[in-house]
Structure formats: structure tokens, C-alpha cells
C-alpha positions in Angstrom: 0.0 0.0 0.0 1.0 3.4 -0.9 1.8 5.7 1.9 -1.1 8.7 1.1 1.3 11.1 2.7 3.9 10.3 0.2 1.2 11.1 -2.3 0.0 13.9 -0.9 3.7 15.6 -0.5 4.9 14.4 -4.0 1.5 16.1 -5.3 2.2 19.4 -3.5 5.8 19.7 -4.4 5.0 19.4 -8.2 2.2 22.0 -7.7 4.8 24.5 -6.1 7.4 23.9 -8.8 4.4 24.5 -11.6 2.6 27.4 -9.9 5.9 29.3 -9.4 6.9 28.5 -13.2 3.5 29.7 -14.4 4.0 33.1 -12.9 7.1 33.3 -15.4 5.6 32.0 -18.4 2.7 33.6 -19.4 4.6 37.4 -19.1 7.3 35.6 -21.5 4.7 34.6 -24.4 2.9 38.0 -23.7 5.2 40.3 -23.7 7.0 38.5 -26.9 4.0 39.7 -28.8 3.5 43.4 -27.4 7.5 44.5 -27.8 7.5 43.1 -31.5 4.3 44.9 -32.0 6.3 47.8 -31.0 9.2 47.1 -32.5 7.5 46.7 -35.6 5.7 49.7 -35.4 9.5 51.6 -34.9 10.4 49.5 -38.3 8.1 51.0 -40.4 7.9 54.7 -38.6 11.8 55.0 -38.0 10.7 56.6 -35.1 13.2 56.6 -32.8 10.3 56.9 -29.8 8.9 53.2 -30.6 12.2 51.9 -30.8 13.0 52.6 -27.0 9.3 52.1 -26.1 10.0 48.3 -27.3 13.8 48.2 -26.4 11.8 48.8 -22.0 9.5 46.3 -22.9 12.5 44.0 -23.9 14.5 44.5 -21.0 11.4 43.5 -18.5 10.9 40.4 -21.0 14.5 39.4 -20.6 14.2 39.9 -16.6 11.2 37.4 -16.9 12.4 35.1 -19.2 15.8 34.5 -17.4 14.2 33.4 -14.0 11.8 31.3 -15.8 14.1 29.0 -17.7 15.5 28.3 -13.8 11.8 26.9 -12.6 11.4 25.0 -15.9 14.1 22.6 -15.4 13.5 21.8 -12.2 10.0 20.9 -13.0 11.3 18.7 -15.9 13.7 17.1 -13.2 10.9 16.2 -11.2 9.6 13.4 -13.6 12.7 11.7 -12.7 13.2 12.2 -9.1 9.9 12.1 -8.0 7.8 10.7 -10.1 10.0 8.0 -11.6 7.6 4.9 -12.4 5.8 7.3 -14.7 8.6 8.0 -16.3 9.5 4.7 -17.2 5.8 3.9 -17.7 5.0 6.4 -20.6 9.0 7.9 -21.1 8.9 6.8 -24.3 5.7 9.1 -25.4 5.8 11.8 -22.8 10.1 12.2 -23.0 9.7 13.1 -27.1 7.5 16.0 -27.1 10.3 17.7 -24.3 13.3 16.2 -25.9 12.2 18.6 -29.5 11.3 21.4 -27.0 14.8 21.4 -25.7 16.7 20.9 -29.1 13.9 22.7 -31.1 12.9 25.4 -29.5 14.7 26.3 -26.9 18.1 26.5 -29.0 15.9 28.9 -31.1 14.9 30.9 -28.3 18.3 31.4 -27.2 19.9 32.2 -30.6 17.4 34.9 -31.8 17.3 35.9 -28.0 20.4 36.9 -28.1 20.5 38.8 -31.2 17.6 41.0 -30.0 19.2 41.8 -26.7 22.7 42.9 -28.4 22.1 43.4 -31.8 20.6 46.8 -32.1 23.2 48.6 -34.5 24.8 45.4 -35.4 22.8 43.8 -37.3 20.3 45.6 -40.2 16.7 47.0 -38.6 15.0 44.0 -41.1 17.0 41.2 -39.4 16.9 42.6 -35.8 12.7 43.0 -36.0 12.6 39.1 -37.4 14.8 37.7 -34.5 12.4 39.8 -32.4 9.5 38.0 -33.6 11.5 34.3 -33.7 12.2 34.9 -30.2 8.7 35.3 -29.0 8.0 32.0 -32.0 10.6 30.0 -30.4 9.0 30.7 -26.4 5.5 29.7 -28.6 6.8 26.6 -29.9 8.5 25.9 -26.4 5.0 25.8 -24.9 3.4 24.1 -27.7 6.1 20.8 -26.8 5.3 20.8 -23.4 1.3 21.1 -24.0 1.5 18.0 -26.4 2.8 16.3 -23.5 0.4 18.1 -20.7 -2.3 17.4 -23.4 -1.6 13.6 -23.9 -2.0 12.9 -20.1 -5.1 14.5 -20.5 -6.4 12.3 -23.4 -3.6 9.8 -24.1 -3.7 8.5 -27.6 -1.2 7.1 -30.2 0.7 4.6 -28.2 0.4 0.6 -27.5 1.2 -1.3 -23.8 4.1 -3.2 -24.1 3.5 -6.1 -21.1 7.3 -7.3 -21.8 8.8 -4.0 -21.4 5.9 -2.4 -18.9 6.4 0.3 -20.9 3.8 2.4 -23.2 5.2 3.0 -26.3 4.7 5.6 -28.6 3.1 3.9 -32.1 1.8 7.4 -33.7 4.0 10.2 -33.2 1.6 12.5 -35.3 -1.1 11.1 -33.2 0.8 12.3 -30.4 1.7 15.9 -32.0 -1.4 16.6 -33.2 -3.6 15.5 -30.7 -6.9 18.0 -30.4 -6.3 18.5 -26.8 -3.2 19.4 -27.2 -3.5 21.6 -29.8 -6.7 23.6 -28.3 -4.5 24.1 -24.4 -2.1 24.9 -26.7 -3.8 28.0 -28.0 -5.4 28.6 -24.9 -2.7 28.8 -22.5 -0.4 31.2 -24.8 -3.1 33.2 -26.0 -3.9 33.8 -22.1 -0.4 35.0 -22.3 -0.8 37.8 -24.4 -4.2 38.7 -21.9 -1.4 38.8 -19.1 1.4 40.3 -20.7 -1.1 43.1 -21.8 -2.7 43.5 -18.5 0.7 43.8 -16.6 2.0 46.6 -19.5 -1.2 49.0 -19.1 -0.7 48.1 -15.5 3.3 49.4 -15.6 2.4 51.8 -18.0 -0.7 53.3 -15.6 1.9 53.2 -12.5 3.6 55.8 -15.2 0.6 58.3 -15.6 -0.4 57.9 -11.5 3.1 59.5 -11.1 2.9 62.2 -14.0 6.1 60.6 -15.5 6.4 59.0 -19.2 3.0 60.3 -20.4 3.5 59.6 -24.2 5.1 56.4 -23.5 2.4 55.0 -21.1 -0.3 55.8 -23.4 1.4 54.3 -26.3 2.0 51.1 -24.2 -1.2 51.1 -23.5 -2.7 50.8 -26.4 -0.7 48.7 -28.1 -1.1 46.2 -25.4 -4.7 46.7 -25.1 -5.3 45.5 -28.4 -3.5 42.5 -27.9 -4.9 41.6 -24.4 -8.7 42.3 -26.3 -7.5 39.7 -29.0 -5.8 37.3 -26.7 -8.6 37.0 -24.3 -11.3 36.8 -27.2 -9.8 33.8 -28.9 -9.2 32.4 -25.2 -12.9 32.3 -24.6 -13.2 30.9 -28.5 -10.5 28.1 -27.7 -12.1 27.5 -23.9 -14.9 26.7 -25.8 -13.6 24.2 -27.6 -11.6 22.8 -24.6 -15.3 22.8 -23.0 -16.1 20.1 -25.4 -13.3 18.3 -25.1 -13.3 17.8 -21.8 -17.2 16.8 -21.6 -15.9 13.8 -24.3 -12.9 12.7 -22.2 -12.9 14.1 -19.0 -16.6 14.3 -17.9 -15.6 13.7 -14.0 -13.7 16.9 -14.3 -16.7 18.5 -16.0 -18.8 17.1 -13.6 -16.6 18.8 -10.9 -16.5 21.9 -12.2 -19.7 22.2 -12.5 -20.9 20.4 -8.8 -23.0 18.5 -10.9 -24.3 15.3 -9.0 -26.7 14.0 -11.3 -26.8 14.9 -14.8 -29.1 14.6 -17.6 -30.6 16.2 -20.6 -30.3 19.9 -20.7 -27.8 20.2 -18.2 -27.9 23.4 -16.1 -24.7 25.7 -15.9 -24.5 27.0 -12.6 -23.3 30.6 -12.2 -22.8 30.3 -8.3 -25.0 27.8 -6.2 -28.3 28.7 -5.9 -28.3 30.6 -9.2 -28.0 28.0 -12.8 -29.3 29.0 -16.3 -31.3 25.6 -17.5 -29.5 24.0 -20.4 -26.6 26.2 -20.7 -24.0 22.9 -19.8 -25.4 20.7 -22.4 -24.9 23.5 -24.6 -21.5 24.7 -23.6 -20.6 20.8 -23.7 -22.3 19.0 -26.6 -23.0 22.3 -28.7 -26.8 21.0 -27.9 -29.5 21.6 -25.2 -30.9 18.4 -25.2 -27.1 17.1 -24.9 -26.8 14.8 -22.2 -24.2 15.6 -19.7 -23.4 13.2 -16.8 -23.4 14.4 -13.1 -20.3 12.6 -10.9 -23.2 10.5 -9.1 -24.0 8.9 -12.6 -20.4 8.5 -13.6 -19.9 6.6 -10.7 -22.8 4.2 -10.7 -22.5 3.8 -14.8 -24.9 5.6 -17.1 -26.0 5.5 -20.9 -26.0 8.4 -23.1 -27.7 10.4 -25.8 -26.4 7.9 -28.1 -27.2 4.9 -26.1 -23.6 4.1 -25.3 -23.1 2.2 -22.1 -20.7 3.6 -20.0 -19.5 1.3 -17.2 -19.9 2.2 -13.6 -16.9 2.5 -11.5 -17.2 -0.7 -9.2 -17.0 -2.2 -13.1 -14.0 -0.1 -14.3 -12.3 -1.3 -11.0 -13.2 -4.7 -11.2 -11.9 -5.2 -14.9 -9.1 -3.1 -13.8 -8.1 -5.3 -11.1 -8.5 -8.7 -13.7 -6.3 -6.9 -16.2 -3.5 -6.1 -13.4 -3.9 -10.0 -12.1 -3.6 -11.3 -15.6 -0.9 -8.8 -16.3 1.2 -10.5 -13.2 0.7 -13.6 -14.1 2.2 -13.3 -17.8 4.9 -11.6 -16.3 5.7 -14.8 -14.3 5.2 -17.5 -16.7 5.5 -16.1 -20.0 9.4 -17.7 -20.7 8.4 -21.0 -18.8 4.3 -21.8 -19.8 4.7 -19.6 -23.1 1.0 -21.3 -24.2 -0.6 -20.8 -20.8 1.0 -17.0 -21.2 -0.7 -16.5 -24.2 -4.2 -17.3 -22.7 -3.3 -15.2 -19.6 -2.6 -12.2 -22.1 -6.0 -12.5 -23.9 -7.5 -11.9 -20.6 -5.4 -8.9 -20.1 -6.1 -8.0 -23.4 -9.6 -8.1 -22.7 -9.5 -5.9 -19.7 -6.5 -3.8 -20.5 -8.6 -0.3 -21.4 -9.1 -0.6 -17.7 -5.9 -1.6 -16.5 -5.1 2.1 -14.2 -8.1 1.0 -12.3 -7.2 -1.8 -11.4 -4.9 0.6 -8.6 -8.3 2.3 -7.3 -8.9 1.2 -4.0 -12.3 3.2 -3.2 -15.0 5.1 -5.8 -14.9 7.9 -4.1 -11.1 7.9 -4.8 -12.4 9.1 -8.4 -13.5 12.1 -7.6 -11.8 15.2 -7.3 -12.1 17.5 -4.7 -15.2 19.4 -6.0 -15.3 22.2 -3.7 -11.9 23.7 -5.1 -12.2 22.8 -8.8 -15.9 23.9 -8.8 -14.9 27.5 -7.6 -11.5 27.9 -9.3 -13.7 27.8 -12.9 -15.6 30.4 -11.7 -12.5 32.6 -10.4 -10.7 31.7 -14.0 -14.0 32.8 -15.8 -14.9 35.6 -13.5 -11.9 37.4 -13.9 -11.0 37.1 -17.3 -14.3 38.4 -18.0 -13.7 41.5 -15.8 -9.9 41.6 -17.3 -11.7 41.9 -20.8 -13.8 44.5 -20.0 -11.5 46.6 -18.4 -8.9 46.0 -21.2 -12.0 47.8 -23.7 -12.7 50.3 -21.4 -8.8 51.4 -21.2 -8.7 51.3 -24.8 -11.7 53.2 -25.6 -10.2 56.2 -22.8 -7.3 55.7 -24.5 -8.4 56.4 -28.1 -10.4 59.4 -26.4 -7.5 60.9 -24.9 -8.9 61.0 -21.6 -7.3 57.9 -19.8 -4.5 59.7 -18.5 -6.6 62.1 -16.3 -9.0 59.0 -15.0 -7.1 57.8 -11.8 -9.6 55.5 -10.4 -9.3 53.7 -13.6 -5.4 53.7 -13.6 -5.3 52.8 -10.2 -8.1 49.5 -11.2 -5.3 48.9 -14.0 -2.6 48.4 -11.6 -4.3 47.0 -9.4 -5.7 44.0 -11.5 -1.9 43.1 -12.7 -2.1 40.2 -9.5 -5.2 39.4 -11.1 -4.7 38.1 -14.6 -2.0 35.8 -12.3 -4.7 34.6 -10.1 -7.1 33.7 -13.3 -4.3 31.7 -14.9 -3.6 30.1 -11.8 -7.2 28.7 -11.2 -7.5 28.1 -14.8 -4.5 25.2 -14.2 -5.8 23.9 -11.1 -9.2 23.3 -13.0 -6.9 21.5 -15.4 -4.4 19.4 -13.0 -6.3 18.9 -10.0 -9.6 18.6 -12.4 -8.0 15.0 -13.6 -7.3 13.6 -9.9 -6.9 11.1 -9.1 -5.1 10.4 -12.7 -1.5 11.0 -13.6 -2.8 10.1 -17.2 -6.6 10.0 -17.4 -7.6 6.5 -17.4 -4.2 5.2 -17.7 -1.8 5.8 -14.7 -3.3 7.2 -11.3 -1.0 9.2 -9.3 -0.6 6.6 -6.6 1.0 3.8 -8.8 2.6 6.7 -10.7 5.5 8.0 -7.5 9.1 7.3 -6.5 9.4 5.3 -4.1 11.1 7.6 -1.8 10.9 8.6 1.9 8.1 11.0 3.0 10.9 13.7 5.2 12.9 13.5 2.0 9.9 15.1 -0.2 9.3 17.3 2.8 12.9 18.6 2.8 12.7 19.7 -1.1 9.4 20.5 -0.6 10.8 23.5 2.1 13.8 24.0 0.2 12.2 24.5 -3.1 9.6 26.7 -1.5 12.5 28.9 0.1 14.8 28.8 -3.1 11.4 29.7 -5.6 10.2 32.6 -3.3 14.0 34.1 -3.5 14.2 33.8 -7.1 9.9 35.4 -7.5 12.2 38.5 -4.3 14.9 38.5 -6.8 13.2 39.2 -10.3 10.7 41.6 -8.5 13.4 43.7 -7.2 15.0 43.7 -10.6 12.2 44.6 -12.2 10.6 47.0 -9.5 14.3 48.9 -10.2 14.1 48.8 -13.9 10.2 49.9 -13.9 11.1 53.2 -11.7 14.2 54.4 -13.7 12.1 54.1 -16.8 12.1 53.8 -20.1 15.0 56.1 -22.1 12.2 57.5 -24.5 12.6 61.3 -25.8 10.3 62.9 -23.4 12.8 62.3 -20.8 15.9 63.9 -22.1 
């Protein structure tokens, strides 16, 4: 038996490590696209003003981006260290996505990275605005790697269990790459990047207009980053859409969760906050049709049929064949060189039961579900506040265009004030994601208890501590850098 405290520590220091990271990466991909904006802007003005509008931008980008690379390989080393049997268990599909985002694109990043930091002057204004740009494709492609392998736990397809090796092994790479999960967190997690690298810019650049300083600058910022926050954040709610869907057809305990749905059914109400629904708004948002039917947890748990009149199993069933797949799977292991005719019946029966085979590690139905409370009101702190970010974002730019933003202090002060916002929203938006799936490492596949090292409980408690001192001095560090580089401001005309 698996200690749960190991569990629960292992659990929590992977959260730390991918929480702190998160803070990091979503500033990167946003501010990418607002400083080439700018910088293309200065390319076909030749106004010297955009160029050091985008070359302040830059240097807060390069601030962030330094202390995020730190985070992202420890999180990477964590698959190894503490969760080692799923790295041997899926290694072979989850290791490829990551091994291309470390030759691929991060090599890119740190080529072109390089060129836009030092080569203003050195190399021709054409070649200097493209490694702009690559830079901010290279952190793209970066997170698209890492998504097709956050994506495939989430729906894992393209691979084949090998019970010689005890290994699953990748069989359809493309499958893997192009996987419609994938590709829709994909677009929604770096287009919610350009929502918080816009937010935190009118943010900066209304800390600007509160102190008189920089007027021309701040408003310029702002509206170049307004525009791309308003786009961003459109196309997220387009893509969460889509992600809505998906996760109804392959994740409906999570959906379930999200929505503190107990029993389901035919138009499906969409609950705003308890007490308050809209009837048939969930069967919409999830089947695209109000007469949709969209399970409730109770209903996943004792087995239900759907619209189509599929039969889905209940989860004393799931566990059941689960547990017959694991036995089966045992016993092949022990007589498959010495009975290989009484192995190959044994596998049949594995094969039979094999779709069920994580299960076959649940010890309770309850263990299934995931803690509802925290999922159920993370959703609406995701949605919530982006919806407020949005709105703010379109009022800003409307002021903006008006020429009256920079005498509205209540609304500068709302601006700066919402930058530890957007963080919060993108937060809950991964905890409706990660904790969502529990009690799966890989939905369906590997649950997080068969999925850990096999390490002492005070030894995960020491990291834990140590990596909670060590990220909080880096998150001290990279403010203080920043907080300096924000109050000498931005070498733009109006200073001189």
C-alpha cells in the first residue's frame, strides 16, 4: 500500500514547482508579442520613440524570461526524481515531445534571444525585427512541446502497452503531436499570455501616468497592449470553448466537478454560483446542444447510458476489470518464458480488460472524484476574472483612443491594481486543469498513486521546504530587478 502522505507531498511539491513556473511563463509569451508589435511599429515609422518604447519592454521580458528558464528545469527534473515509475511507464511518449522542445525550441529561443538583446546597431533593422519576432515563436513553440505532453495525459492516444517492457510505447507520433487537446491548451494557455502580458503593461504603464512621469510612452504602451490583451482574451474564450467540449468527451468527472453537478441529464444546467443555474446552458457549452446529455459525478460513478445509447461502465465495473487486467498482467509476467501457451491465454484476458488496467490501482470510488469544492470554484475565479480583465482592457482602450485615460485615476489605479489578477485567473485556470484530472496522472491510464518514487516521506518534505525557500527568492529576486528597472524608466525622448 502506498503511503497517502507520500502522495500527498509528491502532489504538492509538483504544484509548487508549476505554480511558481506559471507566474514566469505567461509574461514571457505576452510580452513576446506586445515588444515586436512595438518594435515593428518603430520598423516602419523609423521613429526613434517606438524603438525605445519596445527596447523597456525587452528588458522587462528578458528579466522574466531569465528566471523562468530556472523553474522550468526543475519541473522537468521532477519526472525523474519524483515521479520515476511514470517516467518509465509512458518515457517513451511523454520524454519526445520535451526532448524537441529542448533541441527545437529552446536553442531557437536562445539564438534569436540573443540577437535582439545585443544586436541593435549590429545587425540591419530587417534582421533585428525578425529575430524579435523568432524569439517570441521560439517561447510559442516551447510551450506548444510541453502542452503536447500536458495534453496527452489528459487524453492519451497514439501509443500501445508493451507487457514485456511495462512500458507504453509511442506507435503514432503525429497522433501524439497533433492530438486536439493538445492543440486547443495549446492555444489557450499562450493566448492567455498575451491577456497577461497586456494586463501587466497597461498596468506598468498606468503606475507611469499615476506619477505624472512618461505620459506619451504609457499611453502608447497602453494601447498597443490593449489590443493585444482584447484579442488574446477573445480567442481564449473561443479556444475554452472548444476545450469545453473536449473535456465533456474525455474528461466528464472533471466537467462534472467543475460544475458540482451530481446527477446529470438532458439539458444540463450551468451554474453561475450555487443557488443561481441557467437551465440548459451545460449541455450547450458541452455538446453544442441543449438536449445534450451531460453526466453528473453520481451517474459517472454508478454507470450511465447516453444520448447515443452508449453504455458507460460504472466504477465498481472499471475497477473490477481493472483489477482482472493487473492479475492477468502479473501472471504473464511470471510464466511467460516457462508456460509460453498458458502465457498467451493469460494475455488474452489482459487484453480483454486492459482499457481498464489504471483502475485496477483504485482502491475506493470515491477515490475518483476530485475535490469538488476547489475545482468547482476555481472555474468560476478563472472565468470571472477574465471576464472583468476583458472588460477593463475595452474600457482602457476606448479612454485611450479618447484621450482622456490619462486624467482617469480610479481607472489607472483599477489597471494596476488587477496586474495580481490576470495571475490569479491563470492560476485557477491550471488547477481546473491538474487537480480537475485527480486522481489520474494520465486519465484512465496511470493514477498518481502507482505513478510516484518510491522515496521517503521527510525527503519530499525537505525539497518541498527547500524548493519553497529557493522559488520565493528567485519570485524577491526578479521583483526587485524589475521594480528597479520599472522606476528608472524607459530612455524615451520625453525624458531627455
Amino acid at each position: 500500500m502506498i503511503d497517502s502522505a507520500l502522495i500527498g507531498w509528491s502532489r504538492a511539491q509538483f504544484a509548487l514547482t508549476a505554480a511558481y513556473h506559471w507566474i514566469f511563463v505567461p509574461l514571457t509569451l505576452g510580452l513576446a508579442v506586445i515588444m515586436a508589435v512595438m518594435e515593428t511599429i518603430y520598423f516602419v515609422r523609423k521613429d526613434e520613440f517606438w524603438k525605445k518604447t519596445a527596447q523597456f519592454w525587452m528588458k522587462l521580458f528578458g528579466i522574466n524570461f531569465a528566471v523562468g528558464i530556472a523553474t522550468g528545469l526543475i519541473l522537468e527534473f521532477e519526472f525523474g526524481t519524483n515521479w520515476s515509475n511514470y517516467s518509465w511507464f509512458v518515457g517513451d511518449i511523454f520524454g519526445a515531445p520535451l526532448a524537441i522542445e529542448g533541441i527545437l525550441a529552446f536553442f531557437m529561443e536562445a539564438t534569436f534571444v540573443a540577437v535582439m538583446f545585443f544586436g541593435w546597431n549590429k545587425v540591419s533593422r530587417g534582421f533585428h525585427l525578425a529575430s524579435t519576432w523568432l524569439t517570441g515563436i521560439g517561447a510559442a513553440i516551447s510551450a506548444f512541446w510541453i502542452l503536447v505532453a500536458n495534453g496527452w495525459m489528459q487524453h492519451p492516444v497514439g501509443m500501445e502497452f508493451n507487457p514485456d517492457t511495462v512500458r507504453n510505447e509511442m506507435v503514432d507520433f503525429w497522433a501524439v503531436a497533433l492530438n486536439p487537446v493538445a492543440i486547443v491548451k495549446f492555444f489557450h494557455s499562450v493566448l492567455s499570455g498575451w491577456m497577461t502580458g497586456a494586463i501587466f503593461t497597461i498596468g506598468v504603464a498606468c503606475w507611469y501616468l499615476l506619477r505624472g512621469r512618461e505620459t506619451k510612452f504609457a499611453l502608447a504602451s497602453i494601447k498597443v497592449a490593449s489590443i493585444v490583451g482584447i484579442v488574446g482574451t477573445l480567442a481564449v474564450m473561443f479556444t475554452g470553448d472548444k476545450s469545453g467540449v473536449h473535456i465533456a468527451e474525455y474528461q466528464p468527472m472533471k466537467l462534472a466537478a467543475a460544475e458540482g453537478l451530481e446527477d446529470g441529464g438532458e439539458r444540463a444546467p450551468f451554474s453561475i454560483v450555487p443557488g443561481i443555474e441557467v437551465p440548459g446552458m451545460l449541455s450547450i457549452l458541452a455538446t453544442h446542444d441543449i438536449d445534450g446529455y451531460v453526466p453528473g459525478i453520481n451517474d459517472i460513478l454508478d454507470g450511465y447510458t447516453d444520448s447515443e445509447g452508449v453504455r458507460h461502465l460504472s466504477a465498481e465495473e472499471k475497477i473490477y476489470k481493472g483489477k482482472t487486467a493487473l492479475k492477468a498482467f502479473r501472471v504473464y509476467r511470471k510464466i511467460k518464458d516457462s508456460a509460453p501457451n498458458a502465457a498467451a491465454e493469460v494475455k488474452k484476458v489482459f487484453d480483454e480488460n486492459k482499457e481498464y488496467f489504471g483502475y485496477g490501482y483504485i482502491q475506493d470510488r470515491e477515490d475518483l472524484v476530485p475535490p469538488v469544492p476547489l475545482i468547482y470554484w476555481s472555474f468560476r475565479v478563472m472565468v470571472g476574472l477574465g471576464s472583468f480583465l476583458l472588460l477593463l482592457m475595452c474600457v482602457v482602450l476606448f479612454f485611450s483612443w479618447k484621450g482622456r485615460v490619462k486624467d482617469m485615476k480610479w481607472l489607472q489605479w483599477v489597471a494596476l491594481l488587477s496586474i495580481p489578477l490576470v495571475y490569479l485567473a491563470g492560476q485557477a485556470g491550471w488547477i481546473v486543469a491538474e487537480v480537475g484530472r485527480q486522481p489520474w496522472a494520465i486519465q484512465d491510464l496511470l493514477p498518481v498513486s502507482a505513478a510516484i518514487s518510491n522515496l521517503s516521506v521527510g525527503a519530499v518534505k525537505t525539497t518541498f521546504f527547500i524548493f519553497v525557500a529557493v522559488f520565493t527568492a528567485f519570485l524577491a529576486i526578479e521583483l526587485s530587478i524589475m521594480f528597479k528597472a520599472i522606476k528608472k524608466g524607459p530612455e524615451v525622448e520625453e525624458n531627455r
